[in-house]
VOKERO-236099 format. One record per residue: x negated, z negated, y of N, C-alpha, C, O in turn. Coordinates in pm, whole numbers, plus 32768, in hexadecimal, padded with zeros to 4 digits. Atoms other than C-alpha are relative to their C-alpha. Example, Ala and Ser with C-alpha at 12.3 -4.5 7.8 and 13.67 -1.06 7.14 Angstrom:
! residues 2
7FA780007F897B327CF47E3E7FA6800080787F3E7FBE8076;805280067F897AA97D367F96804D7FB7806D801A7FA680DC;
This chain:
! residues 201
805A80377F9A5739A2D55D667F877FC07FC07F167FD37FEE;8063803B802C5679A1FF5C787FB580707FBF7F4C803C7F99;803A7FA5804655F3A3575BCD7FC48042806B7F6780888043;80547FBA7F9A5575A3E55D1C7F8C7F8C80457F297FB18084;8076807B7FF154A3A28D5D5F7F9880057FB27F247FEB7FD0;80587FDD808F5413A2DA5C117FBE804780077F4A80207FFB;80347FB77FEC53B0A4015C427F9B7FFE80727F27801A8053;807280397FD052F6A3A55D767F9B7FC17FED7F287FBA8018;8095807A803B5235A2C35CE87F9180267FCC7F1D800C7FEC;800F7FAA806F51EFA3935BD67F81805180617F0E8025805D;80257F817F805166A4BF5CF77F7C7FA380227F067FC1800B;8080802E7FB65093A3C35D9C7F727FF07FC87F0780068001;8046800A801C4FDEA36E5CA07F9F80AA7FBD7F2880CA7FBA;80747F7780134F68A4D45C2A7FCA808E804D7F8180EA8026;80357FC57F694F38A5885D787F737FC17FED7F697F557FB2;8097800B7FF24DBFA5725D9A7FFB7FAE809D80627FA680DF;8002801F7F924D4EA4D35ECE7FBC8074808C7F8480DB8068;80317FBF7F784CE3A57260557F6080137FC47F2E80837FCC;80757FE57FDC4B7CA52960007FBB804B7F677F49807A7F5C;80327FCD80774B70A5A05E82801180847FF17FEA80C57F90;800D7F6B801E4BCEA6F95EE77FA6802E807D7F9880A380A0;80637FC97F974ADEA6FC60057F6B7FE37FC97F0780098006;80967FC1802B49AFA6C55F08801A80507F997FB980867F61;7FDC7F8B80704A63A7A15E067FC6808C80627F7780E2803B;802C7F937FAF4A40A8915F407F54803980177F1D80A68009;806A7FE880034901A8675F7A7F8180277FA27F1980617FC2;80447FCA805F486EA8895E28800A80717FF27FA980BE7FF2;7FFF7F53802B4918A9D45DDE7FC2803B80717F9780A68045;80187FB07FB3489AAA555F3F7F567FCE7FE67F06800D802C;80A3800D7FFD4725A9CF5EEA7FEE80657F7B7F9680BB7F82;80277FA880874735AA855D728020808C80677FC280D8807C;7FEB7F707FD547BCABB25E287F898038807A7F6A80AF8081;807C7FEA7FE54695ABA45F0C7F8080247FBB7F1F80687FDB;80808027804145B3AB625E277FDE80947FA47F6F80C87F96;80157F908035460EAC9A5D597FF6808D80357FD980EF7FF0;7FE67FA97FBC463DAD7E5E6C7F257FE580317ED880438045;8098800F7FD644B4ACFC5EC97FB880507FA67F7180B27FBF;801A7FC180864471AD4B5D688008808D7FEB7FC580D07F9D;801B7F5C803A44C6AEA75D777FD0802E80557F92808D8023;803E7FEE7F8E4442AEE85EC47F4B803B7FDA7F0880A17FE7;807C8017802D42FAAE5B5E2E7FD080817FAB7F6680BD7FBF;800C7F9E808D42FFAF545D097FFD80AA805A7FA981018045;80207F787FFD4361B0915DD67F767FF980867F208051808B;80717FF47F8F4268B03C5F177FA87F737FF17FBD7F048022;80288074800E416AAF715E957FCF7FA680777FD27FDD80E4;801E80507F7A40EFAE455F8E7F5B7FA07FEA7F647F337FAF;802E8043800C3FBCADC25F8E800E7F5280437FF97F3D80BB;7FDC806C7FB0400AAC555FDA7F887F86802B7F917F1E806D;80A9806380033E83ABB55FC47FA7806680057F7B80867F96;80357F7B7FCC3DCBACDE605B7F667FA77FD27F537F2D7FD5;80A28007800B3C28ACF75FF57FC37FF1805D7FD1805080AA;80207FF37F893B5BAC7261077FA780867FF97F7480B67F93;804A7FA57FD33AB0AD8761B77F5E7FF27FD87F2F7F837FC0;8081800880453948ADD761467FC6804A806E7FF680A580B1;805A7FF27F8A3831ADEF62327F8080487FD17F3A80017F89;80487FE6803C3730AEE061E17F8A803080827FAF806580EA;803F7FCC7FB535FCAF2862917F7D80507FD87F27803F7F82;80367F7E80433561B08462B77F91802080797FA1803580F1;80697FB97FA233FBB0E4632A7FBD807A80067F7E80AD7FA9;80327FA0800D3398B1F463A47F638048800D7F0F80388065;80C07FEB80363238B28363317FEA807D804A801380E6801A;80557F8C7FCB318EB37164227F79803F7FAB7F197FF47FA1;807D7FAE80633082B47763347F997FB9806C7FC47F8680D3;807E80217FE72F25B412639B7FC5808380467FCA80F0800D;80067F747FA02EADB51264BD7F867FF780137F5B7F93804D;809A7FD680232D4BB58B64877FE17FF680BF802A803D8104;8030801B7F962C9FB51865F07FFC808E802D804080AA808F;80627F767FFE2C02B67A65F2807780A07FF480558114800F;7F987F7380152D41B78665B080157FE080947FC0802F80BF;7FAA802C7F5E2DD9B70767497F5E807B804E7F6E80D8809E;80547FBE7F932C71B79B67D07FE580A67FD17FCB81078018;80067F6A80272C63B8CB66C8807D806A803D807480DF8063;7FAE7F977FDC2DA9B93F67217FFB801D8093800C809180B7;80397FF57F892D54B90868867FB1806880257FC3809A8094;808B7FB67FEC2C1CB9EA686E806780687FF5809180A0805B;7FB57F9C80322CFDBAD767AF8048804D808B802680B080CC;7FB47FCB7F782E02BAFC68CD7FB7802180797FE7807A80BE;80567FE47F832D05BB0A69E47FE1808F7FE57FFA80F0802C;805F7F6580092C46BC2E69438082807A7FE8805F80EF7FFA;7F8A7FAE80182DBDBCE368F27FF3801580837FA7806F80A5;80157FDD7F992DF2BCBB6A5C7FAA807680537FCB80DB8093;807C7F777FC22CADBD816ACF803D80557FCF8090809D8006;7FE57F5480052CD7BE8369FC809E8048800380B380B47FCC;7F907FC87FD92E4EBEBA6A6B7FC9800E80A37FF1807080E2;804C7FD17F712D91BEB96BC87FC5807F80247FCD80CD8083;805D7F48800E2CA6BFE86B528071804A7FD2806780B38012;7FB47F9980232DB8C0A16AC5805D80318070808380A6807C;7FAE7FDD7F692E81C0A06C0F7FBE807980507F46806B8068;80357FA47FBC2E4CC1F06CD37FDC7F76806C80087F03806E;8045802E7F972D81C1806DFF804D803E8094805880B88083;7F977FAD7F782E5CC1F76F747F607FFD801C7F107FA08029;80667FF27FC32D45C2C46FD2803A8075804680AD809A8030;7FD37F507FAA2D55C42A70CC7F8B802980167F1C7FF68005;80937FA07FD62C76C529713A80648061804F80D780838031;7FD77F897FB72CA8C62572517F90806D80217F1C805F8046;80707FA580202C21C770723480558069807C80C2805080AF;7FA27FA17FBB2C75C8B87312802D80887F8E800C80987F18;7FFB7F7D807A2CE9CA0272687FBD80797FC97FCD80D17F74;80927FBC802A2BAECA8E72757F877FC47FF17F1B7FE38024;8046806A80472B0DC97C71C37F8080647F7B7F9680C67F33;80777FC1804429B3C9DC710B801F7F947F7380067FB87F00;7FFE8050806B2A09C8A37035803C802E7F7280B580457F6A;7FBE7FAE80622A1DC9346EB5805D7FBB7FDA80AF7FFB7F98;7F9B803E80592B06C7FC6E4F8094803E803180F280467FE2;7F827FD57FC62C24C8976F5B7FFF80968009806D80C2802D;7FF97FA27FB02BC6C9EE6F9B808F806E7FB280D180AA8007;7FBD7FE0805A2CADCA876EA780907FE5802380EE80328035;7F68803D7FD82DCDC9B36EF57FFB800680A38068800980DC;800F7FD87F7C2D56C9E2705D804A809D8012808F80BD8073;7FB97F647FE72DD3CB51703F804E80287FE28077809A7FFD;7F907FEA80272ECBCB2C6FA9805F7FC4805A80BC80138065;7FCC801B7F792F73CA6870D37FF38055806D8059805E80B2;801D7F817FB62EE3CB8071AD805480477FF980998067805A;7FC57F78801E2F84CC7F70FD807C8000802880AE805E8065;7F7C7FF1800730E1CBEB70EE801B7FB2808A808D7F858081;800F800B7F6530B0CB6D72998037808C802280AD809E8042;7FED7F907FBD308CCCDF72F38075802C7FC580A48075801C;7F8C7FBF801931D5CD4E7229806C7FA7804880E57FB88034;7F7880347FB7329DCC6D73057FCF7FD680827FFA7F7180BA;803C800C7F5E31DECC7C74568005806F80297FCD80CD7FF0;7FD47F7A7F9E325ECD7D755B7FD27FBF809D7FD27F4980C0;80077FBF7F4B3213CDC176D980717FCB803380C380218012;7F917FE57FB53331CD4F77948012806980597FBB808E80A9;7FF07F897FBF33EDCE75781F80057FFB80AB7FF4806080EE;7FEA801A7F9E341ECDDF795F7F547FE0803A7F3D801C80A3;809C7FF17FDF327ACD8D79917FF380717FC4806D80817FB9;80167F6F802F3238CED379038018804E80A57FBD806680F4;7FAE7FE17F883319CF557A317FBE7FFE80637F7D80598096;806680387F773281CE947B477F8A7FED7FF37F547F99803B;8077800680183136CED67AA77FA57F5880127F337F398033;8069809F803230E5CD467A607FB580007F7E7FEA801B7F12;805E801D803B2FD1CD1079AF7FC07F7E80307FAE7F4E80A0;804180897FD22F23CBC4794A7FBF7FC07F3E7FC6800A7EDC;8027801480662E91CB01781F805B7F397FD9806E7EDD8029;7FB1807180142F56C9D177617F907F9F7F987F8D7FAF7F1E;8079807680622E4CC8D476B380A27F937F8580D67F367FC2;7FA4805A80322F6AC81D75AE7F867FAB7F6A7F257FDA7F2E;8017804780792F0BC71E7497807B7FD27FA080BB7F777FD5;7FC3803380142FF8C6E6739B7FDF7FEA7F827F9180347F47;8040802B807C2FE3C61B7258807C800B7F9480F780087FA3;7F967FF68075306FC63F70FD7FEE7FAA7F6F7F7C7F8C7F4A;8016806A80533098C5656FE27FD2804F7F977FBF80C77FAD;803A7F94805B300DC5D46E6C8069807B7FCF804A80EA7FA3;7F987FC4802C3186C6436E2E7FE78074803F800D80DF8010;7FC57F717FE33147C7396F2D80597FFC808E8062804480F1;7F9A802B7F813243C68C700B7FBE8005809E7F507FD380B7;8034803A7F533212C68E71A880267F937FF780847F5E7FBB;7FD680957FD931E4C554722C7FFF7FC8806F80367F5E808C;800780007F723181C57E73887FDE806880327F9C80B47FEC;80327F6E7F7A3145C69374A07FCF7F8F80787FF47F1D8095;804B80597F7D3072C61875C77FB38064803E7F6880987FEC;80197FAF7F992FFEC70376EE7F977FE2802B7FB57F9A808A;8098801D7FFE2E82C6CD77167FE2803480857FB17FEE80DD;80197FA07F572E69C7E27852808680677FFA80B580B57FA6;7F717FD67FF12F9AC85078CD7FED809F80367F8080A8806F;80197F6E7FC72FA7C9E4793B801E7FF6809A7FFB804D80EA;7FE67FE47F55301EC98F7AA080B0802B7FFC81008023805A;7F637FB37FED317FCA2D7A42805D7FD17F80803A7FCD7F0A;7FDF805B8060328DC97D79A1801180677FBE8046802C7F60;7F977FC4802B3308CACE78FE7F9F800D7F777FC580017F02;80648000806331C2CAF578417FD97F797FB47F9E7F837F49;7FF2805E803731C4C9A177EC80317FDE7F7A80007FBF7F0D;7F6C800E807B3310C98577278009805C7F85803980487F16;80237F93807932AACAD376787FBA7FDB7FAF7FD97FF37F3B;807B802880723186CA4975CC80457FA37FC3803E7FA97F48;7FA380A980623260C8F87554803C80517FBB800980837F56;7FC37F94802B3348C9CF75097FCE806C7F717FEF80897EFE;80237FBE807732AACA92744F7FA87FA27F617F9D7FC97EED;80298044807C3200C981736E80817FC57FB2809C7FC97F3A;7F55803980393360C8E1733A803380577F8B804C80387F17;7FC27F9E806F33D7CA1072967FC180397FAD7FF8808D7F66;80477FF0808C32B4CA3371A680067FC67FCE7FE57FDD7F5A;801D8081806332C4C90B712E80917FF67FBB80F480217FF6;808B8046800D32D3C87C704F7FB8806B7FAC7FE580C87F68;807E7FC7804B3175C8EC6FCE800180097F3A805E7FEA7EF0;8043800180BB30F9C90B6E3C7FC57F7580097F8F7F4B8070;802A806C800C30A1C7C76DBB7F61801280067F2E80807FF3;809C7FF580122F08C7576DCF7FCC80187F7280067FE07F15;80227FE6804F2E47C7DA6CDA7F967FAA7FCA7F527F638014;8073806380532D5AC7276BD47F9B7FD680837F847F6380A8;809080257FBE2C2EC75A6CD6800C7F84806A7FCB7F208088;7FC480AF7F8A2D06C67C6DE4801E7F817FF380917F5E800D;7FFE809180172CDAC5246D9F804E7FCC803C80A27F8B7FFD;7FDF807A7F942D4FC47B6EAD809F7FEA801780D8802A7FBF;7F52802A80292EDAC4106ED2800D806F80BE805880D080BF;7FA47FEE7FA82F18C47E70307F5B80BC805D7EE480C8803F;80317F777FDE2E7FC60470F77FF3802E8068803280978071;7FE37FC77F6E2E56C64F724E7FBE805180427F52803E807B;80207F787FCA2E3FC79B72BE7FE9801D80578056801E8091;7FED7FB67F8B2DDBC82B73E37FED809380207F8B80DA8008;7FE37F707FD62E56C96B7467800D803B80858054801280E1;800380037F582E09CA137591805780B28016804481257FF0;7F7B7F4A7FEA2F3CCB37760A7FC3804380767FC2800880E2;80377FBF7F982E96CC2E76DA807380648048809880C18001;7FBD7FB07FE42F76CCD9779F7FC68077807D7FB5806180F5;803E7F967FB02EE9CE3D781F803780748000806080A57F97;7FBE7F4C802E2F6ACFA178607F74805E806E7F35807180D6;80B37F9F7FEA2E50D07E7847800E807080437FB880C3805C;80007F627F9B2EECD18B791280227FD0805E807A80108097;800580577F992EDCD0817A1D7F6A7FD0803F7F2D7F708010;8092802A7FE32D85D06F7AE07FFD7FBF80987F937F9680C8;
């Protein structure tokens, strides 16, 4: 009994105390911070006192602009203008008939003539009932050649002779383009369809 008193005693005194292993604790967990900071530091460095920011200021220099280039190039562009003005065909026309004396069409005048009468017929049905009459048409063509209008100036009195003469420009066309002598952009013809049967008095 007296050897287990002893031993207590003994115990008490070299047991550490509650609060000497709670700053034992805390040291080893501050070094173990401290080195775990430490390597942190090393693989991702940190700046911890950053450079203040630097303020720089930047002007910008416009070249020196000659008073006098703003009205030259001015002039410049104006006079470009015009002469993209003169170079523009002009929308002009002229109407002639197909027995035009004029030497700039007469040529190309007959040649519309020529290829009229290969597709202008008599209707068989006025033929028949011996109608006869005269068709006054105007129609215009562009330089391509293209029709662009038919228009009935003096009508024959009969629709049948009418429709023949249209008719028949429709399916000549289109014409031969204008030739050098024809200036003008647009052509208007007039053609007059006589319709007569000469063994008719």
């Amino acid at each position: 009994m007296a050897l287990i008193t002893e031993w207590k005693k003994n115990r008490a005194y070299t047991l550490p105390s509650g609060r000497v292993i709670i700053r034992i604790s805390m040291i080893v967990s501050l070094l173990f911070h401290v080195c775990i900071l430490i390597i942190v530091q090393k693989a991702f460095p940190i700046n911890w006192f950053p450079e203040p920011l630097r303020t720089y200021h930047v002007e910008l220099l416009r070249p020196p602009v000659d008073p006098f280039d703003d009205k030259e190039t001015a002039d410049a562009d104006l006079a470009k203008i015009k002469a993209d003005e003169k170079a523009q065909p002009v929308e002009a026309e002229d109407t002639i008939s197909l027995d035009t004396k004029d030497k700039r069409y007469t040529s190309y005048a007959k040649a519309i003539k020529a290829r009229l009468i290969k597709h202008w017929e008599y209707p068989r049905e006025a033929r028949e009932n011996l109608i006869e009459g005269k068709v006054l048409i105007v129609f215009s063509l562009n330089r391509q050649g293209h029709l662009k209008e038919i228009r009935i100036l003096q009508p024959s009195g009969y629709d049948i002779l009418n429709k023949e003469a249209e008719r028949a420009i429709r399916s000549a066309a289109p014409f031969p383009p204008f030739p050098g002598s024809v200036t003008v952009t647009r052509l208007n013809i007039k053609a007059d369809f006589a319709y007569m049967l000469t063994a008719h008095k």
